[in-house]
MARBA-3410 file (N, C-alpha, C, O; in Angstrom, 1 decimal):
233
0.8,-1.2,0.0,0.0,0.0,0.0,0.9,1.2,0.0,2.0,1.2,0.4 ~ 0.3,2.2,-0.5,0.8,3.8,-0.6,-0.4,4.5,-0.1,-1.6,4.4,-0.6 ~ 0.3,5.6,1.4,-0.2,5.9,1.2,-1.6,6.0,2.0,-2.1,7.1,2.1 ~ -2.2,4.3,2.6,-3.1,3.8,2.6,-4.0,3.3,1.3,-5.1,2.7,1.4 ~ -3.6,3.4,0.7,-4.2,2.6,-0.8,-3.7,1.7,-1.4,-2.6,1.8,-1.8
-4.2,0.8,-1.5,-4.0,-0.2,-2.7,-3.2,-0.1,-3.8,-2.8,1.0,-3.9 ~ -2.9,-1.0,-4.7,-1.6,-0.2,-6.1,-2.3,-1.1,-7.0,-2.6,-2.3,-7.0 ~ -2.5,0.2,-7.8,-2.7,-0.7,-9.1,-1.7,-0.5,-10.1,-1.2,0.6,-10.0 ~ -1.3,-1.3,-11.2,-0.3,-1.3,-12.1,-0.3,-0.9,-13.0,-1.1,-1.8,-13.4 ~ -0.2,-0.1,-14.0,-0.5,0.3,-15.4,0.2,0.6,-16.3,1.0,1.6,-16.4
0.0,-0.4,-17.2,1.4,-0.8,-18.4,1.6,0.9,-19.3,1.3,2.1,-19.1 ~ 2.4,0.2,-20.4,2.6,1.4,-21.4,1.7,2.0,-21.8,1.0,1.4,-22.7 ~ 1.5,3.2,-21.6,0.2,4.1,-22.1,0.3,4.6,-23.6,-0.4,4.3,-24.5 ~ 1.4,5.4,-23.7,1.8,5.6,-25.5,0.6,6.6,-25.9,0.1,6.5,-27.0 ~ -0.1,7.8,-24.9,-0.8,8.4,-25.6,-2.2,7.7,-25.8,-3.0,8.4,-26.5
-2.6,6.5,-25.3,-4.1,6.4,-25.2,-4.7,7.4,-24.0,-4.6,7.0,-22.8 ~ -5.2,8.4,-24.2,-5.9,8.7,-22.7,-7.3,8.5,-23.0,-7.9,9.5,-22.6 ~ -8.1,7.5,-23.5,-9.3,7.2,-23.4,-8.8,6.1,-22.2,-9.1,6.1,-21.0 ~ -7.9,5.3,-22.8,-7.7,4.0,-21.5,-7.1,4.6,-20.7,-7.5,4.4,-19.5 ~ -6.2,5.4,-20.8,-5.8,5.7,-19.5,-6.5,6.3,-18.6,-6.4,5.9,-17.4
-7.7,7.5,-18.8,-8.5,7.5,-17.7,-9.6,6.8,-17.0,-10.2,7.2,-16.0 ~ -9.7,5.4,-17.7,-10.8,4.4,-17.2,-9.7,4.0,-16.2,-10.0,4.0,-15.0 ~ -8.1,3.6,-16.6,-7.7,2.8,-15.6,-7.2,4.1,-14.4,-6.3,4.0,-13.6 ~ -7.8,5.0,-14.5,-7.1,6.0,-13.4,-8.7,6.4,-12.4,-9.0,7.3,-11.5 ~ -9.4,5.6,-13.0,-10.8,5.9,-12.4,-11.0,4.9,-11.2,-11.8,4.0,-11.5
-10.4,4.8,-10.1,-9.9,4.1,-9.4,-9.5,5.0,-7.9,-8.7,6.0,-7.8 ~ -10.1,4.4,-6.9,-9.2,5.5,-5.5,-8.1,4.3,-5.3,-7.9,4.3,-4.0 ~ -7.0,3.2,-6.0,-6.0,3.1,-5.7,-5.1,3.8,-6.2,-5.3,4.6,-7.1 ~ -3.8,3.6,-5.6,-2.6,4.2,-6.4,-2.3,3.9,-7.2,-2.1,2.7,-7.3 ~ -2.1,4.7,-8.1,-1.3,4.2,-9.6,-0.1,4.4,-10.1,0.2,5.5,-10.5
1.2,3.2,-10.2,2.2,3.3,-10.7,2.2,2.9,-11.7,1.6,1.8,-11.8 ~ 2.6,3.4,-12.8,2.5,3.3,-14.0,3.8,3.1,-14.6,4.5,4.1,-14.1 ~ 4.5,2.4,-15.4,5.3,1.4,-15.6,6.7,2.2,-16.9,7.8,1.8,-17.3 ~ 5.8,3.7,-17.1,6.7,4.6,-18.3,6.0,4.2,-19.3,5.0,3.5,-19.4 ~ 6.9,4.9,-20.4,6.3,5.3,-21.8,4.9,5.7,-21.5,4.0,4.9,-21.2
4.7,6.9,-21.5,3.1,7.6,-21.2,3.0,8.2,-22.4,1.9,8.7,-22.7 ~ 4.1,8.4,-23.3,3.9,9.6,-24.4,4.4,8.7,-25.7,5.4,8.0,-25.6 ~ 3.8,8.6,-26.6,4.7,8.8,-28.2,3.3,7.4,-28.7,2.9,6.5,-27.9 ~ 2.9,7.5,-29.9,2.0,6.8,-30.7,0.8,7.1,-30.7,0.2,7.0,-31.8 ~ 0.3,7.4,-29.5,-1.2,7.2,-29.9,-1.6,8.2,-29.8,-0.7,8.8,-29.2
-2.6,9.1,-30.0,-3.1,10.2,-30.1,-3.5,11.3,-29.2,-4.3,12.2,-29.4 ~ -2.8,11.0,-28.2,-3.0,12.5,-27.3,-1.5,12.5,-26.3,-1.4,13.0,-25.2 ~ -0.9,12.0,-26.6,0.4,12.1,-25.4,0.4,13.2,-24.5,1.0,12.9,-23.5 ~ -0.2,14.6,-24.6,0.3,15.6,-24.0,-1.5,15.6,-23.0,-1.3,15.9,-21.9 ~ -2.9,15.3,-23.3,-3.6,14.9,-22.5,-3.0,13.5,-21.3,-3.1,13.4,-20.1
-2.6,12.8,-21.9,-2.2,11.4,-21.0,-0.8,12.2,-19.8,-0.6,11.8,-18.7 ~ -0.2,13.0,-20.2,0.9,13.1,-19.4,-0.1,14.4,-18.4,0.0,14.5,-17.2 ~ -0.7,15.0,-18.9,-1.4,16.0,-18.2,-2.2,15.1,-16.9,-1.9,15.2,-15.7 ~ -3.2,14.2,-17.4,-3.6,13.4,-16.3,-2.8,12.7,-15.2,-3.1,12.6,-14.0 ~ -1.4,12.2,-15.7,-0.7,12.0,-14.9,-0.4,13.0,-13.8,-0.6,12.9,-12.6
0.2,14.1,-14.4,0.2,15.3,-13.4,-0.4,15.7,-12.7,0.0,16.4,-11.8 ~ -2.1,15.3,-12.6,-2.9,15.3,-11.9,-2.9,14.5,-11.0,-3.4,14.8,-9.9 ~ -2.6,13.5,-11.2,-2.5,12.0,-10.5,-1.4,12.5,-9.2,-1.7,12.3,-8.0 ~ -0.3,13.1,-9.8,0.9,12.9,-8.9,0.3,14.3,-7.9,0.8,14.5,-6.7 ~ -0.5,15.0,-8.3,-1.1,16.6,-7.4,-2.0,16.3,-6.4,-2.3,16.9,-5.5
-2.6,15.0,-6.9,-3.9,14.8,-5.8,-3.3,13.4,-5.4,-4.1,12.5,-5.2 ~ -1.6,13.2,-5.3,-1.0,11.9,-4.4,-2.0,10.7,-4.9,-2.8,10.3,-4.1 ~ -2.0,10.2,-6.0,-3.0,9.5,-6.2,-2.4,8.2,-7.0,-2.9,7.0,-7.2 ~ -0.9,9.0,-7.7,-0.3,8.1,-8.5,1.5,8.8,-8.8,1.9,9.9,-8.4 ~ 2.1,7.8,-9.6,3.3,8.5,-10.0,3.9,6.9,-10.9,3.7,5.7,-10.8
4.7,7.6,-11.8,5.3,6.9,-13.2,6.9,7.0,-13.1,7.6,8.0,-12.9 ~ 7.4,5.6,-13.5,8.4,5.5,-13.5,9.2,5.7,-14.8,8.8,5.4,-15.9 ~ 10.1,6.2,-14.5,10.8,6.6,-16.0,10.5,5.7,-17.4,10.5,4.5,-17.0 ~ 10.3,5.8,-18.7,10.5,4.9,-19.5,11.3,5.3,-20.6,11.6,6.5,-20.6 ~ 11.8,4.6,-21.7,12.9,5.3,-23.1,12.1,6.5,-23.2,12.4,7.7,-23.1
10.7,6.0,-23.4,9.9,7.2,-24.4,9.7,8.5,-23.6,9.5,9.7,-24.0 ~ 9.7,8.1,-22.7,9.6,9.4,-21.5,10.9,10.0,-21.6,10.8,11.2,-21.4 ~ 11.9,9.5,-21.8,13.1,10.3,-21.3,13.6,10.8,-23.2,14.2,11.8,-23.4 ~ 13.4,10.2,-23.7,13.3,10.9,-25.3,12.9,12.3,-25.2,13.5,13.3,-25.5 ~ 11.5,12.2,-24.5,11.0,13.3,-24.9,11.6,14.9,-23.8,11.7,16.0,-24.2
11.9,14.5,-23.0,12.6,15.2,-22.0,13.7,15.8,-22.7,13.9,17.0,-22.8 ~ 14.5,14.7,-23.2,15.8,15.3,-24.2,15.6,16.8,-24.9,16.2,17.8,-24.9 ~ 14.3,16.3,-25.5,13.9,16.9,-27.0,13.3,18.4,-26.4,13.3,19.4,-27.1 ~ 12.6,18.4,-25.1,12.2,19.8,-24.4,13.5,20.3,-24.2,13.7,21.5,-23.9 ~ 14.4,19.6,-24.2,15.7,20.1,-23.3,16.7,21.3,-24.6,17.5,22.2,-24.6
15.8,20.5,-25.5,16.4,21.0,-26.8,17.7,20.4,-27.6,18.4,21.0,-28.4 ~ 17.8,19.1,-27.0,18.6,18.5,-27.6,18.5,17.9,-28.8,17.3,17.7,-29.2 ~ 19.7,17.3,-30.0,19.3,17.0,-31.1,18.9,16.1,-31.3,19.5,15.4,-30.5 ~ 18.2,15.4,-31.8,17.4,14.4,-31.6,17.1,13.3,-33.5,16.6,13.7,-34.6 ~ 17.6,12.3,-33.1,16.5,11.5,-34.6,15.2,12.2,-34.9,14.4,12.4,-34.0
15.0,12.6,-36.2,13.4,12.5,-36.3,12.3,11.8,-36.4,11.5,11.7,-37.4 ~ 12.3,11.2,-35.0,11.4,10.4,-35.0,9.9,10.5,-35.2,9.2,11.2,-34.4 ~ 9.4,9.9,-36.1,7.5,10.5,-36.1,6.9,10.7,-35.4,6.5,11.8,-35.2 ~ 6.6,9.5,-34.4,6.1,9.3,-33.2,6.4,10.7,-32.0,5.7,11.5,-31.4 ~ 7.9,10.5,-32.1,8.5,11.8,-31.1,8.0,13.4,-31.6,7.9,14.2,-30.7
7.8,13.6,-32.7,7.7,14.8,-33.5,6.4,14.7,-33.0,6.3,15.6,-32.1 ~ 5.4,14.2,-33.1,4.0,14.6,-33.2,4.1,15.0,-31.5,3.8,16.1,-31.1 ~ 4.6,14.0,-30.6,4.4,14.2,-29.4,4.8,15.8,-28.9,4.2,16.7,-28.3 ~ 6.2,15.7,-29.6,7.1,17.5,-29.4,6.1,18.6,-29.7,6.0,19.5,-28.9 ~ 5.1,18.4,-31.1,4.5,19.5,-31.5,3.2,19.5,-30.5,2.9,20.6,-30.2
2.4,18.7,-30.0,1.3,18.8,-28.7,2.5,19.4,-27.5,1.9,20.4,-27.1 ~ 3.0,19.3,-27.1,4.1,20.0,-26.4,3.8,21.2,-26.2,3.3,21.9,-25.3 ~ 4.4,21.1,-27.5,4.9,23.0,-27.2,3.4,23.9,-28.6,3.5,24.6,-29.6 ~ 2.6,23.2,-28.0,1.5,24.2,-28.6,0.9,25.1,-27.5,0.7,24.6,-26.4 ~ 0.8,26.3,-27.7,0.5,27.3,-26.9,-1.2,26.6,-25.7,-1.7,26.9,-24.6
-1.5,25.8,-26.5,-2.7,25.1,-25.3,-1.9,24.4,-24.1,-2.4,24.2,-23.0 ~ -1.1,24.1,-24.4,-0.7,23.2,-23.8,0.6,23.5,-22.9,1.5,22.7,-22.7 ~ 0.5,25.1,-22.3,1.9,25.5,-21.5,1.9,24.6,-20.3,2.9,24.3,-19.8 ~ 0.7,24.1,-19.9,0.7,24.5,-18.3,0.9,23.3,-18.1,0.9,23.0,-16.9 ~ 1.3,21.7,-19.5,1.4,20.7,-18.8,3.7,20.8,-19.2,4.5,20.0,-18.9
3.7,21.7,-19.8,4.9,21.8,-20.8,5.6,22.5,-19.9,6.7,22.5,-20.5 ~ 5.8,23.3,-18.8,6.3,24.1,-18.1,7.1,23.5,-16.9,8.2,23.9,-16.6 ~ 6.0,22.3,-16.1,6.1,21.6,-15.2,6.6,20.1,-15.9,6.9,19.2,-15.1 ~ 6.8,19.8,-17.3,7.0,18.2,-18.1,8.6,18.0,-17.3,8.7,17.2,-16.4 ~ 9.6,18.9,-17.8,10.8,18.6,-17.3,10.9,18.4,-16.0,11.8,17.6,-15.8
10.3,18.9,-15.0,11.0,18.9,-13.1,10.0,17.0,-13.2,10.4,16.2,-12.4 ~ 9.0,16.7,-14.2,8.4,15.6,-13.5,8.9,14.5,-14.1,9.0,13.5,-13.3 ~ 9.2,14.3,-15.5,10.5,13.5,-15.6,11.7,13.5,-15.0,12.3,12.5,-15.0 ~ 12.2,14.4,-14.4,13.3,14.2,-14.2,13.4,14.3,-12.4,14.4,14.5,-11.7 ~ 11.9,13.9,-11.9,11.8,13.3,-10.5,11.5,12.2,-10.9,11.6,11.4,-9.9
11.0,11.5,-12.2,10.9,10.0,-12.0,11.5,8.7,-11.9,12.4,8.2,-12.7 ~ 11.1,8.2,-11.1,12.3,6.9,-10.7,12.8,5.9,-11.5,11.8,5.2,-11.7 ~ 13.7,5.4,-12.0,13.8,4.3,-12.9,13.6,3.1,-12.4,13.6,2.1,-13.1 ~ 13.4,3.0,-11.2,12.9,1.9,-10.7,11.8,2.1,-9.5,11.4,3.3,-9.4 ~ 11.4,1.0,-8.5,10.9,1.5,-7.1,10.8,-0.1,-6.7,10.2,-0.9,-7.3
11.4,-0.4,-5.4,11.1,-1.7,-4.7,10.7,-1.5,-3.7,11.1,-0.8,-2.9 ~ 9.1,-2.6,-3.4,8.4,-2.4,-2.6,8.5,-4.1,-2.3,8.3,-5.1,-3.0 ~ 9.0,-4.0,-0.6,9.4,-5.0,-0.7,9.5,-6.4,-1.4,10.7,-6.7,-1.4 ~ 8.8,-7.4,-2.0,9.4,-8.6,-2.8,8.9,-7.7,-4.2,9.3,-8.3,-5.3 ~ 8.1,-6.6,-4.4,7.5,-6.3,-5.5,8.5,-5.3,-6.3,8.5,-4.1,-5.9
9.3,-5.5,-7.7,10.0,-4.5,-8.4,9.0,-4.1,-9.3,8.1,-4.8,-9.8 ~ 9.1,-2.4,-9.6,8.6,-1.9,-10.7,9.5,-1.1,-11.4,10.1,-0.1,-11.0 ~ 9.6,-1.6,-12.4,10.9,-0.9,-13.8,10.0,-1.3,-15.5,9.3,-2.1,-16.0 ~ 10.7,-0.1,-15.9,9.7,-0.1,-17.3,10.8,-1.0,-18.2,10.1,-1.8,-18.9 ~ 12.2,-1.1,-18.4,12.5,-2.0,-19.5,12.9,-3.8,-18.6,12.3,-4.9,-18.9
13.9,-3.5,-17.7,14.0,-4.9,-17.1,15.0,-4.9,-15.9,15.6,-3.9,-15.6 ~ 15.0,-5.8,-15.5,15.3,-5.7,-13.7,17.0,-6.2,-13.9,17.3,-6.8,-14.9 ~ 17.7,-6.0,-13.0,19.3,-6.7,-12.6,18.8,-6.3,-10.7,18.1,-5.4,-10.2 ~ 19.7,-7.6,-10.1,19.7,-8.0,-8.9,19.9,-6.9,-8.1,19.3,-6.8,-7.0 ~ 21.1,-5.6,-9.0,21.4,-4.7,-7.9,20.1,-3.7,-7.6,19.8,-3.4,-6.5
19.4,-3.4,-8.7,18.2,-3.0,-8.0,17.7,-3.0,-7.0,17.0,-2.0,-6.7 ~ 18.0,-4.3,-6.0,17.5,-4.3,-5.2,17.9,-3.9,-3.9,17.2,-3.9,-2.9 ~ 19.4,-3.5,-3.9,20.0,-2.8,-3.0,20.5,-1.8,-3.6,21.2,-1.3,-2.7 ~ 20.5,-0.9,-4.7,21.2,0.4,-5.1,19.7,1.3,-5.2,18.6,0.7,-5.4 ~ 19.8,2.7,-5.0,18.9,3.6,-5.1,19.1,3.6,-6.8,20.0,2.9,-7.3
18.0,4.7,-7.8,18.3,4.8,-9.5,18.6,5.7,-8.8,18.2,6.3,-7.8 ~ 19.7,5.6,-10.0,20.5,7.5,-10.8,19.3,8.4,-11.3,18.2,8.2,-11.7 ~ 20.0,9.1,-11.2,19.3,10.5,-12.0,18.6,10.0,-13.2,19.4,9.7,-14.1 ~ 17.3,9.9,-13.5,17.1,9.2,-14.6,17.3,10.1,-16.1,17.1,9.6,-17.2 ~ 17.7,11.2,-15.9,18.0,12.3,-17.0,19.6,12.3,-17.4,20.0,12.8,-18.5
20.7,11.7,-16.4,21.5,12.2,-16.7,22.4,10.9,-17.3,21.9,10.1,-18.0 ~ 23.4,11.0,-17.0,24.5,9.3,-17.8,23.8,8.3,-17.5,23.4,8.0,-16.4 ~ 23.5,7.6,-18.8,23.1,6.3,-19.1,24.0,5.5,-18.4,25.0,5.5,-19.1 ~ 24.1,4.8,-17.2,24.8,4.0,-16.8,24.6,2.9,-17.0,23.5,3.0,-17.5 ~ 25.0,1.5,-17.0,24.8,0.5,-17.3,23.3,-0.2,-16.9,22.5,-0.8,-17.5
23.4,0.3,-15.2,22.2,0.1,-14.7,20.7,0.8,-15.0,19.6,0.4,-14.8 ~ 21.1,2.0,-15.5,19.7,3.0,-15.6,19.5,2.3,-17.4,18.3,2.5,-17.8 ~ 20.6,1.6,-18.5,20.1,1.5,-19.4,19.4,0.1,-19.3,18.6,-0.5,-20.1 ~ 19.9,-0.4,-18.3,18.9,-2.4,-17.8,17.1,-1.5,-17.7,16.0,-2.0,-18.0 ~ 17.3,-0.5,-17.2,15.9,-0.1,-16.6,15.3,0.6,-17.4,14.2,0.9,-16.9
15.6,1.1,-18.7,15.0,1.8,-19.7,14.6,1.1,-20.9,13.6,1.1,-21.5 ~ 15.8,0.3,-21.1,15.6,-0.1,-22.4,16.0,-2.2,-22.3,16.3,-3.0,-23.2 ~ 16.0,-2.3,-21.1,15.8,-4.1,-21.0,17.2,-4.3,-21.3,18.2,-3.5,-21.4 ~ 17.1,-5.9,-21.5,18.4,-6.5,-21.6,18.9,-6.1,-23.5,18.0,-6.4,-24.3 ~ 20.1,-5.7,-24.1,20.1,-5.7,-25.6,21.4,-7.1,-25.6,22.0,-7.7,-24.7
21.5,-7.0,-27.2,22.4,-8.5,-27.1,23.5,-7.9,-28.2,24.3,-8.7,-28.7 ~ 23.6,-5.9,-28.8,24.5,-5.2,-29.3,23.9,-5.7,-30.9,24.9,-5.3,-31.6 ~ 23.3,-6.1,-31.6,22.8,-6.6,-32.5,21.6,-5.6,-33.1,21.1,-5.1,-32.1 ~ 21.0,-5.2,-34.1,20.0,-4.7,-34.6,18.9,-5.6,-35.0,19.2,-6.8,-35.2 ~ 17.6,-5.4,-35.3,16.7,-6.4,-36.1,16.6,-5.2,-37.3,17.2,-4.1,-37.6
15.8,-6.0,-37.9,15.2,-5.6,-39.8,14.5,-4.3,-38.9,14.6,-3.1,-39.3 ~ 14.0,-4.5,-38.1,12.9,-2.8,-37.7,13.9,-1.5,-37.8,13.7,-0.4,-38.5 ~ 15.1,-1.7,-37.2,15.8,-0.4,-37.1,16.5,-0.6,-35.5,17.7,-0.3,-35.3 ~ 15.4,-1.2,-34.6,15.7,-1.1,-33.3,16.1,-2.7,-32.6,15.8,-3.8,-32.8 ~ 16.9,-1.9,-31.6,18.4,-2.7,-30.8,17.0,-4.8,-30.6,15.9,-5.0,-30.3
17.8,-5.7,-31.0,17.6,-6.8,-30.6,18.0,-6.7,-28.7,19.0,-6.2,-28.2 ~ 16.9,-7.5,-28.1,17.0,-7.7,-27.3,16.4,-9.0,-26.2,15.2,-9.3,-26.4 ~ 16.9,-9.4,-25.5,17.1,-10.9,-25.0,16.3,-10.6,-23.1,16.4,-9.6,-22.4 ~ 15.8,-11.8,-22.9,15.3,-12.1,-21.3,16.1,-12.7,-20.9,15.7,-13.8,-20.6 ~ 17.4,-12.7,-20.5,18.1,-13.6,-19.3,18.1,-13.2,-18.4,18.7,-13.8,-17.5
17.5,-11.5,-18.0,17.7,-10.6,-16.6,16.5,-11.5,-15.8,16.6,-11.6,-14.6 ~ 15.4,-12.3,-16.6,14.3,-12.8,-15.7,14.9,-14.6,-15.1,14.2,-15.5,-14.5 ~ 16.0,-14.7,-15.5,16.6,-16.1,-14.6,17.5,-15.5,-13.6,18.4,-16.3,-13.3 ~ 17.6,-14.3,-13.1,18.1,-13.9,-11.9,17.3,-12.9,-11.3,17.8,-11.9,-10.9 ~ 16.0,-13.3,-11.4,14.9,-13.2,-10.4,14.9,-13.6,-8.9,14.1,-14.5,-8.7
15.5,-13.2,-8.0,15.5,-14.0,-7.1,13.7,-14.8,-6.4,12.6,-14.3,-6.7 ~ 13.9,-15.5,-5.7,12.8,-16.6,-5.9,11.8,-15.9,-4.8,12.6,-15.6,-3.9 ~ 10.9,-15.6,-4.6,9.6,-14.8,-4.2,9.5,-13.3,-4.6,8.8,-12.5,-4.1 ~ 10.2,-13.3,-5.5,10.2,-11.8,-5.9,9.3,-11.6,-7.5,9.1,-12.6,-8.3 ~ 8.9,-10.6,-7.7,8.1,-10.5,-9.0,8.6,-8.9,-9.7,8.9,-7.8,-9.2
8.6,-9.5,-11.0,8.9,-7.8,-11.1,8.1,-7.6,-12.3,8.1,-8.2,-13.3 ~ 7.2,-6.5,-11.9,6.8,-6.1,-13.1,7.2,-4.7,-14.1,7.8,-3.7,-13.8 ~ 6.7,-5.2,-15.4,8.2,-4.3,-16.3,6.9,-4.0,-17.7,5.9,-4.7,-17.8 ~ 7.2,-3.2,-18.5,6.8,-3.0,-19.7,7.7,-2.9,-20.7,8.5,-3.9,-20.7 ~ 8.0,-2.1,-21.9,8.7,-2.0,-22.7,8.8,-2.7,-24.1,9.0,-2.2,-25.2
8.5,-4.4,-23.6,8.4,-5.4,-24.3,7.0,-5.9,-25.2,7.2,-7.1,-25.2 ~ 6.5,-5.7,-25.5,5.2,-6.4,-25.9,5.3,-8.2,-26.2,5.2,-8.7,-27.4 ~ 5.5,-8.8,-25.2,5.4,-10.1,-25.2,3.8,-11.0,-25.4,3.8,-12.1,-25.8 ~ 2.7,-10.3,-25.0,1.8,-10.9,-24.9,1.2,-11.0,-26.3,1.4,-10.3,-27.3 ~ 0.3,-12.1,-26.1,-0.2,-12.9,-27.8,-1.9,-12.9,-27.6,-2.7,-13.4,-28.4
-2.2,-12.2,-26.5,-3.5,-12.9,-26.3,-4.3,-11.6,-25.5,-5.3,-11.6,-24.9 ~ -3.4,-10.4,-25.8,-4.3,-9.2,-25.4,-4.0,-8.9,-23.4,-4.3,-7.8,-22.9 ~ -3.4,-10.1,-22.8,-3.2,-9.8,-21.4,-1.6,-10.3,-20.8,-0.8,-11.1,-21.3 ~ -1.4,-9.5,-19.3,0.0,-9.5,-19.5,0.7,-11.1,-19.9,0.2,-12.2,-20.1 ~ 2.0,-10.7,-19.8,2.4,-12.0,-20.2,3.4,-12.1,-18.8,4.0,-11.2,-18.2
3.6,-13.5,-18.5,3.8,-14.4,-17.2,5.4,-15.3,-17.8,5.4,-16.0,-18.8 ~ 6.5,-14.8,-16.9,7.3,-16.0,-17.2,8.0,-15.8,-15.7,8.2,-14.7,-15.1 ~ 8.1,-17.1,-15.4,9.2,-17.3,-14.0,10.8,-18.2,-14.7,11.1,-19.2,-15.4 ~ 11.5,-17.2,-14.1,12.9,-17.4,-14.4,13.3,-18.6,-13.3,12.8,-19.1,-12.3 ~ 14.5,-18.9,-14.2,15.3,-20.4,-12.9,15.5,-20.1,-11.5,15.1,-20.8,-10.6
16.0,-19.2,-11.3,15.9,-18.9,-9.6,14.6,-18.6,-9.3,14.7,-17.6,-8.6 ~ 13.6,-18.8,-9.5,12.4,-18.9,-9.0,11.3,-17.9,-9.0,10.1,-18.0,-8.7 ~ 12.1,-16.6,-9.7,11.4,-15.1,-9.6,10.2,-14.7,-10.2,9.3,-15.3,-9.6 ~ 9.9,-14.2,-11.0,8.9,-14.1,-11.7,9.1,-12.5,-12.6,9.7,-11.6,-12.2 ~ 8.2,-12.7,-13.9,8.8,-11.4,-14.5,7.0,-11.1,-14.9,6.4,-12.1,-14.9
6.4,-10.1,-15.1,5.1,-9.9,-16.0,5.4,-8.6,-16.4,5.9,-7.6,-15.8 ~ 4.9,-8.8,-17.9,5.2,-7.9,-19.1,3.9,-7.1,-19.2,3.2,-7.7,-20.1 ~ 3.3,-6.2,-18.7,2.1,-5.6,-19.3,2.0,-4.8,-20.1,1.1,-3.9,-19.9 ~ 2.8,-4.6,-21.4,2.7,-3.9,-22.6,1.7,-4.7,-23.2,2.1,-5.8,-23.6 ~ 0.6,-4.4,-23.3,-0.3,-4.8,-24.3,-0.6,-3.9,-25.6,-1.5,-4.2,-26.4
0.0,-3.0,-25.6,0.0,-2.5,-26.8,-1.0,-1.2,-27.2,-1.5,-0.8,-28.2 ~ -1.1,-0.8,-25.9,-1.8,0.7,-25.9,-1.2,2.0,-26.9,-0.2,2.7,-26.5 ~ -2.0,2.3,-28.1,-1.7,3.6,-28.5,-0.9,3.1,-30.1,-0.4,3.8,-31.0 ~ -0.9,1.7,-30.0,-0.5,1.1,-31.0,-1.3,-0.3,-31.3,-0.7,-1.4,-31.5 ~ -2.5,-0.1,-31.3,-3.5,-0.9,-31.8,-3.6,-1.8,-31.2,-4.1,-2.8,-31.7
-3.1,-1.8,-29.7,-3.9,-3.0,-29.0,-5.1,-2.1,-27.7,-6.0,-1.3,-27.8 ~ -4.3,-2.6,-26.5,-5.0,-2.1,-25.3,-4.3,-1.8,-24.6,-3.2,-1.9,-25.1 ~ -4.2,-1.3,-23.1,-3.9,-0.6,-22.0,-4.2,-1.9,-21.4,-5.2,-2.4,-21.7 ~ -3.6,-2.3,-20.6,-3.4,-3.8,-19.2,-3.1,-2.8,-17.8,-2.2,-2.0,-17.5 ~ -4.0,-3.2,-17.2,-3.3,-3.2,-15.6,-3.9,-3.9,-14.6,-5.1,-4.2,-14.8
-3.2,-4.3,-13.5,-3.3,-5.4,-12.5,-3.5,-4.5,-11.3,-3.1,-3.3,-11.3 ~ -4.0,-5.1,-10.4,-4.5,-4.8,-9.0,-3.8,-5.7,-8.2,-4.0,-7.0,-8.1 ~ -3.2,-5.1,-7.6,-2.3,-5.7,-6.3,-2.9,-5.9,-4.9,-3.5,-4.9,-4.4 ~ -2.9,-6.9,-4.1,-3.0,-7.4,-3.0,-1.9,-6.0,-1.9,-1.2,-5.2,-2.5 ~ -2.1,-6.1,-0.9,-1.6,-5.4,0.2,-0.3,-5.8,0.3,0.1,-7.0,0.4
0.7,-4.7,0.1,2.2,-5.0,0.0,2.9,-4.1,1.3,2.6,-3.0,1.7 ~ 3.8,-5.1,1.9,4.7,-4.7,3.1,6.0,-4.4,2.7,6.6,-5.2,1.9 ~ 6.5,-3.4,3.2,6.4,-2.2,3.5,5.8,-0.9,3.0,6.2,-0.9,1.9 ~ 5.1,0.3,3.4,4.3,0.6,3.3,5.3,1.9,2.1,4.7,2.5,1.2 ~ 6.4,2.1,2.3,7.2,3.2,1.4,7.9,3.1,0.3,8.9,2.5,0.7
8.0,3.2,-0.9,9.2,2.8,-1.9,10.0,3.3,-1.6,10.2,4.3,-0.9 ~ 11.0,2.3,-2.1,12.2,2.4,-1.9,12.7,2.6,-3.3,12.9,1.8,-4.2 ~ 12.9,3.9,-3.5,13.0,4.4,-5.1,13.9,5.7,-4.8,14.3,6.4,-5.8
END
């Protein structure tokens, strides 16, 4: 619990804020897993809601690639032209839209790249053991080895035919064993709900990218009562 509330989970948003405000229609807490912005059609409503979330202590989001892309690109840095990124930049910085565009940078760059609640991890690309005794870095500044396990998953230095880095699950066989981590980033699931794999030490991994804002759905899970009552993020 946070808070006194319950936690609910909520995968990659990507600019649906029709799903995102059903799953924020809820008096639990909502941590929300990153990537809130880039594909689907309102990123700059969906990150607004969040801001509301985090104003009325109601919820808060952990860093994701897409999230911190976009930070870069307020920052004014140079950037790929990416489509996705470009549409999101111009809802940005349109004159409707100062008042979520003023406060975008201080709330990325308070969000956690990780948070452990005790046996429970939340990280948006994928987990390493130290997580569970190191606080995240700055999630804006040097990609350290550990902040890029937590952004962008395990990679194997390889490309696919898409453009973007191949990348591999062996971070979920050093799961340690009663622990669960939930992660997005990946779109693993086949059947519309998250997807379930337990690694050899015993751990457990669930992927709730279902594919929000890119023609699937928005996933989130409701959690049971978790001890201790503060993250540790």
């Amino acid at each position: 619990m946070i808070g006194g509330r319950r936690i609910r989970i909520v995968g990659d948003v990507h600019g649906d804020l029709h799903a995102f405000r059903h799953a924020a229609a809820t008096d639990r807490f909502l941590i929300q897993l990153g990537d809130l912005v880039d594909y689907g059609p309102d990123s700059v409503g969906t990150f607004r809601l969040m801001q509301q979330l985090i104003d009325e202590r109601r919820g808060l989001f952990v860093l994701g690639n897409h999230d911190r892309k976009l930070a870069r690109a307020l920052y004014g840095r140079k950037m790929r032209r990416d489509p996705p990124l470009m549409e999101t930049l111009a809802q940005f910085l349109a004159p409707e839209n100062e008042d979520v565009r003023v406060r975008a940078i201080d709330d990325l760059s308070m969000a956690p790249a990780w948070i452990v609640l005790g046996k429970y991890v939340f990280v948006h690309g994928g987990f390493h053991v130290r997580m569970l005794d190191e606080a995240p870095p700055p999630g804006l500044g040097t990609v350290t080895p550990l902040l890029s396990r937590a952004l962008f998953g395990e990679t194997t230095g390889r490309m696919q035919k898409d453009g973007y880095p191949e990348r591999r699950l062996n971070w979920v066989d050093h799961i340690p064993a009663g622990y669960t981590v939930y992660c997005g980033h990946d779109r693993r699931s086949t059947d519309g709900r998250p997807w379930v794999r337990t690694g050899r030490a015993g751990g457990t991994a669930i992927f709730t990218d279902t594919g929000a804002g890119k023609g699937g759905h928005l996933a989130w899970i409701d959690l049971p009562g978790i001890d201790p009552t503060v993250p540790r993020s």
